[in-house]
matplotlib code that plots the C-alpha trace (Angstrom):
import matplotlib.pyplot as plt

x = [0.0, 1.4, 1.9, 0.0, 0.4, -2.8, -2.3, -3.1, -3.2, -1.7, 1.4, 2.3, -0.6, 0.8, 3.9, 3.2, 0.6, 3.3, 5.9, 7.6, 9.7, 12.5, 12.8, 12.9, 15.0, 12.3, 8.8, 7.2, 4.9, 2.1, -0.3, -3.7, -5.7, -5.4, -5.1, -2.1, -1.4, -2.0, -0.1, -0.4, 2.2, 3.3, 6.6, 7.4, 8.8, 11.6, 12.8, 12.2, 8.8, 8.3, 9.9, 7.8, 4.6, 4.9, 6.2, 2.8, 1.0, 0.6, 2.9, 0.6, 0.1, 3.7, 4.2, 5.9, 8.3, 10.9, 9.7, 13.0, 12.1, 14.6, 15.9, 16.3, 19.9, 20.1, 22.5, 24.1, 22.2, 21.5, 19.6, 20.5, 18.7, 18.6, 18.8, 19.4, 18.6, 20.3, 18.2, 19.6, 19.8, 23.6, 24.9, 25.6, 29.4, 28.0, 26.5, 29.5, 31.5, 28.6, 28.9, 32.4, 33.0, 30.0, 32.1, 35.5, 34.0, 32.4, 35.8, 37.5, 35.2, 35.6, 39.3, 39.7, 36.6, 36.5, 39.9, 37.6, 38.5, 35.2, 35.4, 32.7, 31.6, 30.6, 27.4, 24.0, 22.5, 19.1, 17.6, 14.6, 15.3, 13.2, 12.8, 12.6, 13.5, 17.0, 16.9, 19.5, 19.5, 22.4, 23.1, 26.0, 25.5, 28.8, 31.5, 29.6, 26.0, 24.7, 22.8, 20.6, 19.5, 21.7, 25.3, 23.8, 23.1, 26.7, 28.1, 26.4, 26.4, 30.0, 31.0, 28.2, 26.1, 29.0, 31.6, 33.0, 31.6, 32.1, 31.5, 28.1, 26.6, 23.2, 22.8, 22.4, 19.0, 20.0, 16.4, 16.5, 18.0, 15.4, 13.7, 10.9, 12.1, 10.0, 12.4, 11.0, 11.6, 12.8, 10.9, 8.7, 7.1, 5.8, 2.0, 0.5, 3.9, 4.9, 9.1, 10.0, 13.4, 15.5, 18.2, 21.1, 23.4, 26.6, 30.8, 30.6, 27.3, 25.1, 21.8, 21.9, 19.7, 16.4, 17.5, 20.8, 19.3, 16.8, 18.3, 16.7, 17.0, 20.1, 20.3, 23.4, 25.0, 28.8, 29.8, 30.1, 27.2, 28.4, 27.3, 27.8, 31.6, 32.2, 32.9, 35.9, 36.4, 36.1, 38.2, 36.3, 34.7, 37.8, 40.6, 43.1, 45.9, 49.2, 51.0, 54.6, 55.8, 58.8, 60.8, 59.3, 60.6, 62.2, 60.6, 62.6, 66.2, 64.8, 64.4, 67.9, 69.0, 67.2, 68.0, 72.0, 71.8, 70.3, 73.0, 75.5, 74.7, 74.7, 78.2, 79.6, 77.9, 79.1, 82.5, 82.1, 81.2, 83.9, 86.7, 85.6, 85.1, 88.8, 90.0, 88.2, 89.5, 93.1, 94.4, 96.5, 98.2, 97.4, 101.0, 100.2, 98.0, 99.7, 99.6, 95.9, 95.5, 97.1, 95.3, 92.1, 93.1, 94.4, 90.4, 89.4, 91.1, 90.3, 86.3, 86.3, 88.7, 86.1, 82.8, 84.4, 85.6, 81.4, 79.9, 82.3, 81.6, 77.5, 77.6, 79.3, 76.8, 74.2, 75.9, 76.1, 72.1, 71.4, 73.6, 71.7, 68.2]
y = [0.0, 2.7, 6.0, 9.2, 12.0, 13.5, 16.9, 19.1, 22.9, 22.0, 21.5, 19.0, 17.0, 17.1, 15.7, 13.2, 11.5, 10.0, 9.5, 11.0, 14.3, 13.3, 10.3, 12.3, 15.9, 16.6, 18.9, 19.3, 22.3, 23.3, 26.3, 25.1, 27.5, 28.7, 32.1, 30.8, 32.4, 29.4, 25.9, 22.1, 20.2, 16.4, 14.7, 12.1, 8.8, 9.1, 10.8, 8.9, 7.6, 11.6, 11.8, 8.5, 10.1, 13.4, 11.7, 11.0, 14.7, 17.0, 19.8, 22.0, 20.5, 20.1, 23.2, 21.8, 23.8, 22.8, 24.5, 24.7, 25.5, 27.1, 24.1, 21.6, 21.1, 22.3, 21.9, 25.5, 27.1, 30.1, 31.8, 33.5, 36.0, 39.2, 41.7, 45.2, 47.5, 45.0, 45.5, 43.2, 39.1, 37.9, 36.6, 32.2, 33.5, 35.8, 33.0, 31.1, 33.9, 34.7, 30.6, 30.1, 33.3, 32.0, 28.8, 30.2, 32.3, 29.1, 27.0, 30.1, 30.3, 27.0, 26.5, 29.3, 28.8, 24.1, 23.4, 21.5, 21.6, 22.6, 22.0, 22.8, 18.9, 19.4, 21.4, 21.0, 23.1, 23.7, 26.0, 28.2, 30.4, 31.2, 33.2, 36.8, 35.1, 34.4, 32.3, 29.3, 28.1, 26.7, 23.2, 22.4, 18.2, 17.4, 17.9, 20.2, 21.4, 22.8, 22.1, 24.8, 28.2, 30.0, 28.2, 28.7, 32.6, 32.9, 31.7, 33.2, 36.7, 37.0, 35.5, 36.7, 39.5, 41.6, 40.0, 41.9, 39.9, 42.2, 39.6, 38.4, 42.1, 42.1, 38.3, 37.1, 37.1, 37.6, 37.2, 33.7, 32.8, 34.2, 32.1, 29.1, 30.0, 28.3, 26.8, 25.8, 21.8, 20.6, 19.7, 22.7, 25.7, 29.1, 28.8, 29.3, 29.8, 27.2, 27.6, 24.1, 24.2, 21.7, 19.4, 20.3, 18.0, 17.6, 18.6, 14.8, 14.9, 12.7, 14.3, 15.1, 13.3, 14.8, 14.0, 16.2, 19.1, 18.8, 21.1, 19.5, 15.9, 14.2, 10.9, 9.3, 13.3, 12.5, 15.5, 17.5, 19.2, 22.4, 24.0, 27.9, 28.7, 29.6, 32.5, 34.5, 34.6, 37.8, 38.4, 38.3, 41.4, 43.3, 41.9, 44.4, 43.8, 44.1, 46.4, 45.0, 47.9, 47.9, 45.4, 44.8, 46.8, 44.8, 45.3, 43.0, 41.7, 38.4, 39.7, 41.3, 37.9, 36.1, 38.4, 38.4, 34.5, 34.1, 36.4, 34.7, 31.2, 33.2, 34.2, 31.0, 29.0, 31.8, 31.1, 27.6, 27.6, 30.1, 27.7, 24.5, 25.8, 27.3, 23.8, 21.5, 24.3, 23.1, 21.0, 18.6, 15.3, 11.7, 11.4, 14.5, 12.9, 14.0, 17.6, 17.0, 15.5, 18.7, 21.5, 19.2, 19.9, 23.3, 24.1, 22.0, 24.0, 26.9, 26.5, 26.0, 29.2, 30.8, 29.6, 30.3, 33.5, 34.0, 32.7, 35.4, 38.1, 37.3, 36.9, 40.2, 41.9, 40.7, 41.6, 44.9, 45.0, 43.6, 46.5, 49.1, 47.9]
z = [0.0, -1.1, 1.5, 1.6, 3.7, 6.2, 6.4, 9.4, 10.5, 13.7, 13.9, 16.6, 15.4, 11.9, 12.9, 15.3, 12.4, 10.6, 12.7, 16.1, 15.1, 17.3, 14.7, 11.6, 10.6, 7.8, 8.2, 4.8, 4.6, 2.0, 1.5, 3.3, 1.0, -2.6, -1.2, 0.7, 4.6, 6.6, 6.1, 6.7, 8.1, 8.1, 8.2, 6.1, 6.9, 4.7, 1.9, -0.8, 0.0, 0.2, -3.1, -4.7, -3.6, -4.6, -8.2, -8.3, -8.2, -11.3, -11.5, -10.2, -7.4, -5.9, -3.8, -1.1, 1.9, 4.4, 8.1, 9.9, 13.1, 15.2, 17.2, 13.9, 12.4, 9.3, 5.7, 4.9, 2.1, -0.2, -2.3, -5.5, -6.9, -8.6, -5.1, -4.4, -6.9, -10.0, -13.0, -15.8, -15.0, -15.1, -18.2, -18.3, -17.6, -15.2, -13.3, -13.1, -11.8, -8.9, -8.1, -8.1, -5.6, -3.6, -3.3, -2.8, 0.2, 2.0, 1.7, 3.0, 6.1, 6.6, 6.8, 8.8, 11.3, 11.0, 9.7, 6.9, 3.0, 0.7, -2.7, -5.5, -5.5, -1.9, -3.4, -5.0, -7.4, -8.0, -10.5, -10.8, -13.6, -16.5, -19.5, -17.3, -13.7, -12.6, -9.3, -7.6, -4.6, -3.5, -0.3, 1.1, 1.1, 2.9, 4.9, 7.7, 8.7, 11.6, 14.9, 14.6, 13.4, 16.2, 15.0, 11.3, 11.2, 13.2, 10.3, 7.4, 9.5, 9.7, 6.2, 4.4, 5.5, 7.4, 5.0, 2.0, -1.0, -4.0, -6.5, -4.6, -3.8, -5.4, -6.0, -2.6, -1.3, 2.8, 3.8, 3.6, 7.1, 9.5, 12.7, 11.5, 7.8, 5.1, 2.4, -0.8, -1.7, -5.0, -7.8, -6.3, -7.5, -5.5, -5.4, -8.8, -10.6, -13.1, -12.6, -10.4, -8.1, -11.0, -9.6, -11.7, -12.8, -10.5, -11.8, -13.0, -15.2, -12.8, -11.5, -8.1, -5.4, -3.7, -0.2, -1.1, -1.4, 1.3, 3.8, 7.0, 5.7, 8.1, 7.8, 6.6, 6.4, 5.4, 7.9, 11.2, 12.4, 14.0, 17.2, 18.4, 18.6, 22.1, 23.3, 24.2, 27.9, 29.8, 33.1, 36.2, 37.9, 39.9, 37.7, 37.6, 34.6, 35.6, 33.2, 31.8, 29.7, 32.6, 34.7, 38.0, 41.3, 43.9, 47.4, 49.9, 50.5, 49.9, 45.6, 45.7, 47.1, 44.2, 41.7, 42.8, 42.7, 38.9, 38.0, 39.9, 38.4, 34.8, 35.2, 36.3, 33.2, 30.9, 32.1, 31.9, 28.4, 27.5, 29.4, 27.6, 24.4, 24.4, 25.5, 23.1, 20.1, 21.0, 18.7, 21.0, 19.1, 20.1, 21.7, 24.0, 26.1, 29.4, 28.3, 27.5, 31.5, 32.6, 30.8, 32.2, 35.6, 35.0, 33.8, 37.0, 39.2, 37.7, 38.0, 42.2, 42.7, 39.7, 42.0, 45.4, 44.5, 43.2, 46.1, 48.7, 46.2, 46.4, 50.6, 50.8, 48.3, 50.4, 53.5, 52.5, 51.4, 54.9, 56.5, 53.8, 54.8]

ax = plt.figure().add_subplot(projection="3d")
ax.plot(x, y, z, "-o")
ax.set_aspect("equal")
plt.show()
């Protein structure tokens, strides 16, 4: 028996008819009246008993949205359309200019904010255009979606909307990301408009599927679903920074002690290194050896005068800061 959806004006009844929500990423929409306002709601079992029984309606007939609620995880999508004043529709050349910036701007965003690689097979296309109408809409079927409308508009505000997109100004419809949007389905037309939403073919040649280019269809998604980027950290109330455009003040005996030490231990090393180095540079024959023992413990010797003679100099420079304090 083949399936057929019951539509309802209520919502939560229209959804729990076919199937629990909680199941299923997908809430199908229609105009409830010819004068549209209103909508019925169902959700489908699965896409492609969706797809079978709305292969089934007239053209006419298949006016069908997406309702993506606030809380459901979403694909990233646009719209492309003739915006802001443009008055002549984009040339075919055109069009692929306005599409391959529209790409180049989402891998961008996406290396720098996901550490993912985009690519242009990572896309659907769908067109709407006609003889006088030039309209795409654009999915993003792999590689990252997100959880919601929240980690969505994050995304699209600072890459797209605040963004500097020269090549995109007046072809991107920024409308389309608002709260309990209403996305029109493929294979759809806009109430008593005969210009359907056409799969188009992929890079490859191969017709892209339905379930692709459904923006709140999940399962099986070949990616990470995004949440809200967290937030930069403030410093608690009453933190006071600690400037360190200048080296700290010493306060106590007990920093000039420290302070005296550190530099202490510097010299000695320094010396060290100096010594050794100078002894390893001599070039001594194999037969030398016992002129090679000597100048061993000549540097021996040399080191304990070198860190007694350090260690009296620091006790009397501390003496004398005692004496001073």
């Amino acid at each position: 028996m083949s399936w057929c959806p019951e539509w309802h004006s209520k919502l939560k009844k229209g959804v729990s008819f076919d199937t629990p929500f909680k199941d299923k990423s997908c809430i199908v929409a229609k105009d409830a009246s010819l004068f549209g306002g209103s909508k019925a709601y169902c959700a489908p079992p699965d896409m492609e008993t969706f797809v079978t029984w709305v292969n089934t309606l007239p053209a006419a007939e298949k006016c069908f949205y997406e309702l993506l609620l606030e809380d459901i995880p979403r694909k990233l999508y646009f719209d492309l359309e003739v915006v802001g004043g443009q008055k002549t529709n984009p040339t075919e050349a055109e069009t692929e200019v306005i599409i391959t910036a529209l790409v180049r701007r989402v891998t961008l965003a996406a290396k720098v904010w996901y550490d993912i690689e985009v690519t242009r097979d990572d896309f659907a296309l769908l067109s709407a255009c006609s003889e006088t109408k030039w309209s795409y809409h654009m999915v993003l079927k792999s590689k990252f979606a997100f959880d919601g409308h929240a980690s969505m508009f994050e995304f699209v505000d600072k890459w797209f909307r605040q963004g500097e997109n020269p090549e995109l100004h007046g072809f991107l419809d920024l409308a389309v990301w608002g709260k309990n949007q209403c996305w029109r389905m493929p294979d759809s037309s806009k109430y008593g408009q005969d210009r359907p939403l056409r799969i188009q073919p992929n890079l490859d040649g191969q017709l892209g599927w339905y379930g692709d280019c459904v923006v709140s269809w999940f399962p099986d998604f070949p990616g990470e679903v995004m949440s809200l980027r967290p937030k930069k950290s403030k410093p608690p109330a009453g933190a006071v920074s600690v400037p360190l455009s200048r080296p700290p003040i010493f306060s106590s005996v007990r920093h000039y002690s420290l302070a005296a030490a550190l530099a202490a231990s510097w010299f000695i090393n320094l010396v060290l290194w100096s010594t050794v180095g100078r002894i390893e540079s001599y070039r001594i024959p194999p037969e030398s050896e016992e002129v090679h023992h000597d100048l061993l413990i000549v540097h021996s010797t040399a080191v304990v005068i070198l860190e007694m003679w350090t260690k009296i100099s620091v006790f009397f420079c501390l003496m004398f800061m005692v004496d001073v304090n």
